[in-house]
C-alpha positions, -999 to 999 in steps of 0.1 A, spaced: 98 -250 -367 124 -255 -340 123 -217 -336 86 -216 -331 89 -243 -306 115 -222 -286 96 -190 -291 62 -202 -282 78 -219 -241 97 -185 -239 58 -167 -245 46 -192 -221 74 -185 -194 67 -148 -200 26 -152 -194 37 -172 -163 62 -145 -152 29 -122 -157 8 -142 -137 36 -140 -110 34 -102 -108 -7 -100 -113 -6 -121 -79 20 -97 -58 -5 -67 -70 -34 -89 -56 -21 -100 -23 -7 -63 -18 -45 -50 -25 -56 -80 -2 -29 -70 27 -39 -30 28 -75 -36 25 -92 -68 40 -121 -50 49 -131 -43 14 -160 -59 8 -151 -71 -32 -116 -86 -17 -136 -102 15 -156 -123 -16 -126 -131 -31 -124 -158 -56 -96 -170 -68 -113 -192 -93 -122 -160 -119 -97 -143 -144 -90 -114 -131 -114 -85 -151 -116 -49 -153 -107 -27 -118 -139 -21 -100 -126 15 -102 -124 15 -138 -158 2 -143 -175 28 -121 -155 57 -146 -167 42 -175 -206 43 -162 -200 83 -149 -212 69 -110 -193 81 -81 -188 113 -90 -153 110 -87 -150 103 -53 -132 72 -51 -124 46 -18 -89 41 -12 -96 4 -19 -106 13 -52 -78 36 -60 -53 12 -51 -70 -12 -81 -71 14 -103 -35 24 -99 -19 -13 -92 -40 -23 -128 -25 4 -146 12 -7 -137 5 -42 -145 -5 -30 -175 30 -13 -183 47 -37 -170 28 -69 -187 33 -47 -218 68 -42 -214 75 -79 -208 52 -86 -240 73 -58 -261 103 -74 -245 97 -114 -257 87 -98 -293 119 -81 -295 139 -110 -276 126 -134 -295 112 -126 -328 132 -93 -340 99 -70 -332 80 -96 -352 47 -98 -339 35 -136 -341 0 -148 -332 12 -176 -317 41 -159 -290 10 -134 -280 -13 -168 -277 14 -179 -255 19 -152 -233 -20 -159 -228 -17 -196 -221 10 -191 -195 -13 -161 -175 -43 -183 -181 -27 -217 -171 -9 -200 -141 -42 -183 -123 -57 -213 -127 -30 -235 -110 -10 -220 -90 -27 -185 -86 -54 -206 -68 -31 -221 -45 -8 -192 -39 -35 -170 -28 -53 -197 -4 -20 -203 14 -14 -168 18 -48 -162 32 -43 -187 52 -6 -176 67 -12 -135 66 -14 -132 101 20 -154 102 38 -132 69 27 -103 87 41 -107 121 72 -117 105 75 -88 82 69 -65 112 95 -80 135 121 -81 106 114 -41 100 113 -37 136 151 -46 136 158 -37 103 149 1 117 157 -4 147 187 20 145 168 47 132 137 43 160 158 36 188 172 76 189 146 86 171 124 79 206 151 92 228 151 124 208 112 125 211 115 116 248 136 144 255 116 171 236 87 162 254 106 163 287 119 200 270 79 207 261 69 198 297 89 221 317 81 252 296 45 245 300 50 239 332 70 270 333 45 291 318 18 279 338 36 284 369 44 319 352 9 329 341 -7 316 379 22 337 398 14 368 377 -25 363 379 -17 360 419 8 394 417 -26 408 400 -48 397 423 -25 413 452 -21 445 435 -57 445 432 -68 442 463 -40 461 480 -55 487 459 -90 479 469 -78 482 503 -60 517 498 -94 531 481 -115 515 510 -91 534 538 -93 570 518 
């Protein structure tokens, strides 16, 4: 019994730990795409259901043309889906010898279940709330993190177009002084016909 006890919090722990990983695939689909219309009407009060994306290739609609939006769902469901299998597989095997149990499974349920609707809700309100702020501060930190890479990498392109620049200006200077060169040698010929 004192087994079960321990196997059914560590099921719990694991549904949490899926909830937890469900939420970074939802605030990364929220991030790229705020204009989608399903993520504008986002509520964090449902479970999450089957992708949009998913839905549409079961009915046969779209004909497989597909919004990036609705790719990303598609794709970012699909590794959840490994990867809340592999945790699942994981706590059977950790826990239970590959023994499936009703109850571990039920548990892995309870702690998705319990964490979307505590702390899924309140995670995702704060970070719609503070995007704007996670986002400038994810920029700035890339900004120096690359820094070393940008830095010459714009001096390079600087120079290249400096390089670019004086060979069209070459050539155009080329092309208008062999243009004038034809010009000259046509009318000094125009002038030699018009004399004989």
């Amino acid at each position: 019994m004192k087994w079960d006890i321990r196997v059914l919090a560590y099921s719990v722990m694991c549904g949490v730990l899926m909830g937890l990983i469900y939420e970074v695939f939802r605030i990364l689909r929220v991030t790229l795409f705020p204009s989608s219309a399903k993520l504008q009407k986002f509520r964090a009060k449902q479970l999450p259901r089957t992708s949009e994306a998913a839905a549409i290739v079961l009915r046969g609609e779209n004909q497989g043309r597909f919004s990036a939006s609705e790719m990303l769902t598609a794709v970012c469901d699909v590794i959840f889906g490994i990867i809340s299998g592999a945790c699942t597989a994981v706590l059977v095997f950790h826990t239970n010898n590959g023994e499936i149990r009703w109850f571990a499974l039920t548990g892995c349920a309870l702690g998705f279940s319990a964490y979307m609707l505590t702390f899924g809700k309140l995670a995702v309100g704060l970070y719609l709330k503070t995007k704007s702020i996670v986002l400038k501060i994810v920029k700035k930190v890339l900004a120096i993190l690359l820094s070393p890479i940008i830095i010459p990498l714009k001096a390079i392109a600087k120079r290249l177009k400096k390089r670019i620049i004086k060979k069209k200006a070459k050539r155009t200077l080329l092309n208008t002084l062999k243009e004038m060169n034809k010009k000259d040698e046509r009318d000094t010929s125009e002038d030699h016909n018009g004399e004989g």
